[in-house]
Every structure is written in structure tokens, then in C-alpha cells.
C-alpha positions in Angstrom: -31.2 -60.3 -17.8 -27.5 -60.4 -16.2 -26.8 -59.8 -20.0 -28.4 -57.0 -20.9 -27.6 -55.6 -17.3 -23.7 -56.0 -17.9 -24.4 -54.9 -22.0 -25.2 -51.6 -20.0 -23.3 -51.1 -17.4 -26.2 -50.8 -15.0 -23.9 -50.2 -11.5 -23.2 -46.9 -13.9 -26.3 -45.5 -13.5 -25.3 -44.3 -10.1 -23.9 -40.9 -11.9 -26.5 -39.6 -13.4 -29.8 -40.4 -10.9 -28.6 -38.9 -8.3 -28.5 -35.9 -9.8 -32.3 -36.6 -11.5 -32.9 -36.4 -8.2 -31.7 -33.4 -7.1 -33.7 -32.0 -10.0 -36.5 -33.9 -8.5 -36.8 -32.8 -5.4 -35.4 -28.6 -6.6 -38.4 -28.6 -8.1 -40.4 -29.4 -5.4 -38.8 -27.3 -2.6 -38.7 -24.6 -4.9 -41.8 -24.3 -6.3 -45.5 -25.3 -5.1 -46.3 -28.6 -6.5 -46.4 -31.5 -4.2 -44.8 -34.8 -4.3 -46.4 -37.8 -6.0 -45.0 -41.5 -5.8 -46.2 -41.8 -9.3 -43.9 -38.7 -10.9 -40.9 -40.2 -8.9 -41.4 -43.9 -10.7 -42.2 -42.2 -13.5 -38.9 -39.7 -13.9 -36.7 -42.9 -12.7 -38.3 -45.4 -15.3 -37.4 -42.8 -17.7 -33.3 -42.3 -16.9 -33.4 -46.3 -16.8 -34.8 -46.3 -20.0 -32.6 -43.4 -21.6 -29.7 -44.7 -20.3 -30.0 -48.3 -21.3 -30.6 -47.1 -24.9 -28.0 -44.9 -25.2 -25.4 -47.9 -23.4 -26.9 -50.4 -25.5 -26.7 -48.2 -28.5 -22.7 -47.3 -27.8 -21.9 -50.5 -27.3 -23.7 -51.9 -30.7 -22.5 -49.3 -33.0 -19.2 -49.7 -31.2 -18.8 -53.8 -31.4 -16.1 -53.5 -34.6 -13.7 -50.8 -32.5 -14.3 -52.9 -29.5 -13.4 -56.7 -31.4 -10.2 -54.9 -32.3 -9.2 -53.3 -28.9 -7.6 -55.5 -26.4 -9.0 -54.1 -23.5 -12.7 -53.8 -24.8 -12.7 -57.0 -26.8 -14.2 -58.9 -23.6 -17.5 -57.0 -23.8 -20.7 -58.4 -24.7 -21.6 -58.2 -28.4 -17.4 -58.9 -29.6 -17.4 -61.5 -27.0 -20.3 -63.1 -28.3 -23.1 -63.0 -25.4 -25.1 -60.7 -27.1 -26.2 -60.4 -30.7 -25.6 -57.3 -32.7 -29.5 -57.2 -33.6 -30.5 -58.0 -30.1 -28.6 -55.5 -28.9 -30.4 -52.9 -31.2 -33.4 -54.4 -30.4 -32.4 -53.8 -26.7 -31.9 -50.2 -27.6 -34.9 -49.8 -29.4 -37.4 -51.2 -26.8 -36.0 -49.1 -24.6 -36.6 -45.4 -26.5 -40.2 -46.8 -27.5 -40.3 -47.2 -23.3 -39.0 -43.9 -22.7 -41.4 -41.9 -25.4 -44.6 -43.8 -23.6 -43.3 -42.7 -20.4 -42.7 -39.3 -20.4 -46.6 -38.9 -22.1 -47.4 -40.1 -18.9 -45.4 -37.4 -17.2 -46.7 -33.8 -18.8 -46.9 -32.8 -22.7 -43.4 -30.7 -22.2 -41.6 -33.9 -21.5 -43.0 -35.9 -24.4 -42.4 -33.2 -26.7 -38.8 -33.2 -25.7 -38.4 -37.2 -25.8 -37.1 -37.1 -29.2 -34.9 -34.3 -28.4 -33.4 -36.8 -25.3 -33.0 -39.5 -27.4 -31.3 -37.6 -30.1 -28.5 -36.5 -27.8 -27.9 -39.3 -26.1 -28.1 -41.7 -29.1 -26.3 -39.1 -30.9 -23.2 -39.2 -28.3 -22.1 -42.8 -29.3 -21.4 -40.9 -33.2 -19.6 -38.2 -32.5 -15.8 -40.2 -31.6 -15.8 -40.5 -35.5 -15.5 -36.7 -36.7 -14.9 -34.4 -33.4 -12.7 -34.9 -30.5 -15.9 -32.9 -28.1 -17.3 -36.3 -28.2 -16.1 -36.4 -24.0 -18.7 -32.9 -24.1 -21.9 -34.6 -25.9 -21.6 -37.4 -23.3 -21.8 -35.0 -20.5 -24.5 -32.9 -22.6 -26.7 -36.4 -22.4 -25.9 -36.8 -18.8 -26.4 -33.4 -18.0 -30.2 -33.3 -18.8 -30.8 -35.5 -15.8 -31.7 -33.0 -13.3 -33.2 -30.5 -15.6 -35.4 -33.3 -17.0 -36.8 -34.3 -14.0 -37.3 -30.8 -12.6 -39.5 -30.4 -15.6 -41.5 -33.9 -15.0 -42.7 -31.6 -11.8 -43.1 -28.6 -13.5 -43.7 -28.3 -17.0 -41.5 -25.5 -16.9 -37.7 -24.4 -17.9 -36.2 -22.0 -14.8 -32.2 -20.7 -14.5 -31.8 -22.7 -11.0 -31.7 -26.6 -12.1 -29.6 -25.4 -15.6 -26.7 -24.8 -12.8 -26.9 -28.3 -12.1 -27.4 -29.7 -15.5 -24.2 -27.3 -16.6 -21.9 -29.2 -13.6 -23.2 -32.4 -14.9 -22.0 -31.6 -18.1 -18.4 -30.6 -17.1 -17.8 -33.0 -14.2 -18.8 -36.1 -16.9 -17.2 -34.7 -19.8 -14.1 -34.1 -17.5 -13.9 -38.0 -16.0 -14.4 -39.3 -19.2 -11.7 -37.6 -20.9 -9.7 -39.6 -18.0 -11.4 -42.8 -18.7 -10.4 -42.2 -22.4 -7.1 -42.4 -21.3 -7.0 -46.0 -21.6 -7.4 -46.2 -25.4 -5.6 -42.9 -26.7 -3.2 -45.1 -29.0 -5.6 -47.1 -29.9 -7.9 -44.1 -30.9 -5.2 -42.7 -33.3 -4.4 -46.0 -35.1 -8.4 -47.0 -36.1 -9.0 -42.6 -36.6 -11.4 -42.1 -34.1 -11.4 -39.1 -32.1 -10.5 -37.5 -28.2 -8.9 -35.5 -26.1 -6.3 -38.1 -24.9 -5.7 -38.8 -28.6 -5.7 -35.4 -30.0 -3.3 -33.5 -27.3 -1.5 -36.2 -25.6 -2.2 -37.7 -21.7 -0.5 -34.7 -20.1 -2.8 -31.7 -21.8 -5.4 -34.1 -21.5 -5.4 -34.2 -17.6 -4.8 -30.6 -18.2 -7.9 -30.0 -19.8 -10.3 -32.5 -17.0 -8.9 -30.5 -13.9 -10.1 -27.0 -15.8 -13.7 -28.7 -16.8 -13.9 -29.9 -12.7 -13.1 -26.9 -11.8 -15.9 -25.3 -13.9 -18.3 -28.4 -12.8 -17.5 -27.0 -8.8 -18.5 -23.6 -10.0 -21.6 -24.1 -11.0 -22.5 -26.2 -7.7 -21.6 -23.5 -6.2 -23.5 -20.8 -8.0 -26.9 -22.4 -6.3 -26.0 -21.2 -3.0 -26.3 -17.6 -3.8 -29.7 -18.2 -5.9 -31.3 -20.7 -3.4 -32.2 -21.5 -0.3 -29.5 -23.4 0.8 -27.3 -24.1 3.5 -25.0 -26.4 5.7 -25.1 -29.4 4.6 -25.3 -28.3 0.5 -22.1 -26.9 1.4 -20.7 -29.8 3.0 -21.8 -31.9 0.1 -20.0 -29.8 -1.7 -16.3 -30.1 0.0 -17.1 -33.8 -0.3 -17.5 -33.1 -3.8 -14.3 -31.0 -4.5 -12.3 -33.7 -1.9 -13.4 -36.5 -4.3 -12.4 -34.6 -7.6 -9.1 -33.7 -6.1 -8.7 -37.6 -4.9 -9.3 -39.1 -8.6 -6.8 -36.3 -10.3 -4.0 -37.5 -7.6 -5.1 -41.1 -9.1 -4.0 -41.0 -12.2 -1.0 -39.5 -13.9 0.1 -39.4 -17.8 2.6 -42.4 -17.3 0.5 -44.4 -14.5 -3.0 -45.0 -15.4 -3.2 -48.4 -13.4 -5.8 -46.8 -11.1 -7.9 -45.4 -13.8 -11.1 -47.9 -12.7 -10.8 -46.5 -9.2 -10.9 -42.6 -10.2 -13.4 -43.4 -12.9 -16.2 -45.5 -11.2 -15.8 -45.7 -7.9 -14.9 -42.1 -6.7 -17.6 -40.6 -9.3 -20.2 -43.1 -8.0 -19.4 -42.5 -4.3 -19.1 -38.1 -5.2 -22.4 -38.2 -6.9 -24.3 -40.0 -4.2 -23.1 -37.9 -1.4 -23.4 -34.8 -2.8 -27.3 -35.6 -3.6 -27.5 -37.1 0.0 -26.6 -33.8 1.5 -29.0 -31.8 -1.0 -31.3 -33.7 0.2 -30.5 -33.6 3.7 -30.0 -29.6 3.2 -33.8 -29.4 1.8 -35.2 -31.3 4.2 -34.2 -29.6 7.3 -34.6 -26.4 5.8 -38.5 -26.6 5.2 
């Protein structure tokens, strides 16, 4: 199991969920359905699920790029702790998991499954042909909270998109920094992104504009909810955070790029959903 767990990068999880559960629990203070255990296990057995098959996926399509990079060489499947085939049994386990779930959930979400799965197994192709790849991984990320506002609802509405669109932008933009890392090694083996393409500096460039966006749209929900104090102190956390991880990295130093990658995301995520929920709860 400590395998599979490091084969996915479970601690990573912490971006996404806490922003399934912001869709969660939108859904619940916005409309008049009522909360149920069940949905909650439910919604979060489904992002475990989604996640581990799109991580377990990446990493098995990945494992000849990854034997020949120094700095990825260590992982699982090049290092030799997982097989290729279990590792695409892993992911395949996990999607038949996922599908069965959400049919469980409401006929919407098991419609969509496929759709889910597409994008997020999709993701781990695109660094081949397009340099957007950094913008597919946030597009797979980003349906976290609008998927689970529609395990409550059944329903698509404008509010939780808001959310699902910051996803989007504040992923795509801390990946293009993670990317960082391999942007030479990117343009000897022809693979694609943004570090790669326009050099460290544009790069950088290019992740403050989509942060910027990604603060936007967590901002737009104060105008079309009923939100208040602590939302909005969640959100300075937020913006302090993304400012903090820009002032960690720079086109010549990328020796902190672990720190502004996975610990300040983890920490920004989690405090901006704890004062959502906070903001929710004292407002009912």
C-alpha cells in the first residue's frame, strides 16, 4: 500500500479536495437539499479514485521520460518498485471504482464519469503535442468543486463554475512553476511546456497573470453569494500565499521550487476552504 500511495502522490490530494468541498457544501448552503454522510463518502471516494487513476496513469505512460531524467528517475515504476502493468492495473481499478461510484451518487454524475476520466487520463498525453498541457491539468483539477456540487444537485448553476475556473488557473499556473525543473530536459526528449517553449523568465511571466485570474474568480463569488468575513479573509490568505511562492522562485534560483509547489499550495488550498467553511457556517 505505501507503494501505490507514493506511485500517487497521495499527500497531493490536499489541492484539489478542498476545493470538492467547497463545491460540497456551496451546494448545500445555496440550495435546499440537506446533508447526507453517505453523499460526502461518496463525492470523496470519487476524487480518491479520480485522482489515483489519473497519478497512476501519468506516472505509467510517463516511466521512459522519467528513466531518462535525473531528477524523476527515483520514482516508482523507473526505480523498479512498481511494475509497468501493475501500475496500469492500479489505474484501471481505480476508474472501474470511480464509474460504480458516481451511479451511486445521481444519473448526472454517472453520465459524466467518462467525461471525468477522459480529461484527467487525457492530461498525462497532452506534454507530447501542445505546450497547454499545464491548462488540461488544471482543467482535471478544476472539476472538483463543480463535480461535487452536482453529487448534491443534479444540476449545472454559474456560482460553483467561478470556483472550478480558479482551480483551473491557480493549478495550471503552479505547475507551469513546477515544470521549471525539467525545461531542458523537456526540449532535448521533444516534449512540450511553457518553461520549455518561452524560457524561465516569460514562464514566471505567464503563472503570476493565470494567479491573478485564479484571484479573480474567488473573488467574483462575493458579489453573487452570500458571503462574507471570513471568505474574504480566506481570500487575503490566499493572495498572501500566491505572492509568497512567486517571491520563492526566480528564473536562475529554483532551489525552493518544492516549498512554493507543495507546501504553500497545500497550506493556501486548506485555509481558503476552512474560512468558506467557517464563512457558511456562521452565516446560516
Amino acid at each position: 500500500m505505501k507503494k501505490y500511495l507514493s506511485l500517487v502522490l497521495f499527500a497531493h490530494t490536499i489541492f484539489a479536495m478542498p476545493f470538492a468541498f467547497i463545491g460540497f457544501f456551496l451546494a448545500l448552503s445555496t440550495t435546499d437539499y440537506t446533508f447526507s454522510w453517505i453523499k460526502l463518502g461518496l463525492m470523496i471516494l470519487c476524487m480518491v479514485c479520480a485522482r489515483n487513476a489519473a497519478m497512476a496513469f501519468n506516472r505509467y505512460l510517463d516511466r521512459d521520460f522519467d528513466a531518462r531524467n535525473p531528477r524523476t528517475a527515483v520514482r516508482d515504476i523507473p526505480a523498479g518498485r512498481i511494475a509497468a502493468k501493475s501500475a496500469l492495473f492500479f489505474t484501471l481499478s481505480n476508474c472501474v471504482l470511480f464509474i460504480f461510484t458516481t451511479y451511486f451518487i445521481n444519473t448526472l454524475c454517472f453520465f459524466l464519469s467518462p467525461v471525468a476520466l477522459a480529461v484527467v487520463l487525457g492530461y498525462s498525453y497532452t506534454k507530447r503535442f501542445t505546450s497547454l498541457c499545464h491548462l488540461i491539468l488544471g482543467v482535471g483539477l478544476g472539476l472538483a468543486p463543480l463535480g461535487a456540487y452536482l453529487s448534491i444537485t443534479g444540476e449545472f448553476a454559474i456560482l460553483p463554475i467561478f470556483f472550478s475556473l480558479a482551480v483551473i488557473c491557480w493549478v495550471s499556473g503552479f505547475d507551469i512553476i513546477y515544470s521549471l525543473q525539467d525545461d531542458e530536459f523537456d526540449k532535448s526528449v521533444n516534449l512540450y511546456s511553457i518553461p520549455a517553449v518561452l524560457g524561465r523568465k516569460k514562464a514566471l511571466m505567464v503563472s503570476s497573470a493565470l494567479h491573478v485570474l485564479c484571484v479573480i474568480f474567488i473573488t467574483i463569488p462575493l458579489f453573487a453569494a452570500d458571503l462574507g468575513g471570513f471568505y474574504i479573509a480566506g481570500i487575503a490568505f490566499f493572495i498572501g500565499l500566491l505572492i509568497y511562492q512567486h517571491r520563492l522562485v526566480k528564473p536562475d534560483d529554483l532551489s525552493k521550487v518544492g516549498l512554493a509547489f507543495g507546501t504553500t499550495n497545500g497550506i493556501a488550498s486548506v485555509i481558503f476552504a476552512a474560512f468558506f467553511l467557517l464563512d457558511i457556517y456562521f452565516r446560516k
